[in-house]
N, C-alpha and C positions, 0 to 999 in steps of 0.2 A: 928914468927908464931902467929896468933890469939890463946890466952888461950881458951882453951876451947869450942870453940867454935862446933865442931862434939862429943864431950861428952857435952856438955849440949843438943844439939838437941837428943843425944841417950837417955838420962835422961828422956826428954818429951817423948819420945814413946814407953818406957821399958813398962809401964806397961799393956800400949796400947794392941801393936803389938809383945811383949814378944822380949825376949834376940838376937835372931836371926838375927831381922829385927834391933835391937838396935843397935848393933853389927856393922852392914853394914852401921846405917846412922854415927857412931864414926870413921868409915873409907874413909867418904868422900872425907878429906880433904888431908890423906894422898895417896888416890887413883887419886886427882886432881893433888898434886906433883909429884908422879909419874907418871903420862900420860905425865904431861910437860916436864919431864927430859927424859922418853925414847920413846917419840911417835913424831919424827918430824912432822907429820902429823895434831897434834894437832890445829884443830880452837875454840878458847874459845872467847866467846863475849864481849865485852869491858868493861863490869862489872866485868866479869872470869875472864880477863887478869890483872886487876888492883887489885883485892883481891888477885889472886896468889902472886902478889908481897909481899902482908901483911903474908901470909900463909907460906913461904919460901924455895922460890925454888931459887936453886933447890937442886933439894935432894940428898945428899952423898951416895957412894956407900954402906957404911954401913946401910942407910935407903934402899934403894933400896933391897940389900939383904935382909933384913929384914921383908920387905913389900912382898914381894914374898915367903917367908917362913912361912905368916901368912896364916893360914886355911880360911879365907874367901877372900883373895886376887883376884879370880877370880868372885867370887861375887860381889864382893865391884867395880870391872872395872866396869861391865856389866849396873849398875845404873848412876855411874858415867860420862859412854858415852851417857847413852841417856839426861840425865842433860844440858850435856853440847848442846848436837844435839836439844833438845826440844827448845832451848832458839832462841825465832824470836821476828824479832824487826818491831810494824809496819805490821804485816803479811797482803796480800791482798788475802782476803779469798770473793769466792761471795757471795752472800745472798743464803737464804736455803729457800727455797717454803717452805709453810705449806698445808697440804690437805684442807685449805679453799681460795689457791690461792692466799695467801699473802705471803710476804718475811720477813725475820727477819733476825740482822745481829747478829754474835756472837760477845760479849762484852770485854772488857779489863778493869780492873783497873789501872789508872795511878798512883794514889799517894794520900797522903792525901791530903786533902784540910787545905788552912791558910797557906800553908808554902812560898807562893808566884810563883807559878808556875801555869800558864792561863792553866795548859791540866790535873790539878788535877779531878779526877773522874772518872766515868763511860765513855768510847768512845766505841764508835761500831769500826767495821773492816775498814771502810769506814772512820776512821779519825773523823768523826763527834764527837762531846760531846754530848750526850746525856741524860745526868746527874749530876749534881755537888752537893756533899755533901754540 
């Protein structure tokens, strides 16, 4: 399992977004294990599907129990699924008219720049680069 890793990101937003919203980003990762273990239906994107592995699925029936006994269980799905559903690869989005009749596409960041990868930067919808750090 990754140390830490849903208690440190709950850390960053305790003070933010208060205990609550903390709460539910510390339950992430056990909310990911459990979707894998009891949701055949589960699709996680090739990112999700290779961190799950680091994260350790799959989960014991004694986490299972567990995880279902915890008061924010139903909470902690509900982000959890859309996490997973939000993640598009590439998306082919058209351009959006502006009221002066022009189009704009909406942007993506791919990565940093320097690390040797030609698609580091800014890309519109459309694939193009249109910006490089």
């Amino acid at each position: 399992m990754t140390p830490g890793h849903g208690e440190h990101a709950a850390g960053a937003v305790e003070g933010l977004l208060g205990s609550r919203v903390a709460r539910l980003v510390a339950a992430h990762v056990p909310a990911k294990r459990y979707l894998a273990t009891e949701d055949p239906h589960l699709a996680l994107s090739a990112g999700g599907a290779r961190t799950l592995g680091c994260q350790g699925v799959p989960t014991t029936a004694p986490e299972v129990a567990a995880f279902e006994a915890d008061p924010v269980f139903a909470a902690a799905i509900a982000p959890r699924r859309a996490d997973d559903a939000g993640k598009a690869v590439r998306p082919r989005v058209p351009p959006l008219a502006s009221s002066a009749g022009t189009s704009w596409w909406p942007m993506w960041w791919t990565g940093p720049a320097g690390r040797g990868s030609a698609s580091s930067g800014w890309r519109s919808a459309s694939g193009a680069a249109t910006w490089r750090p």
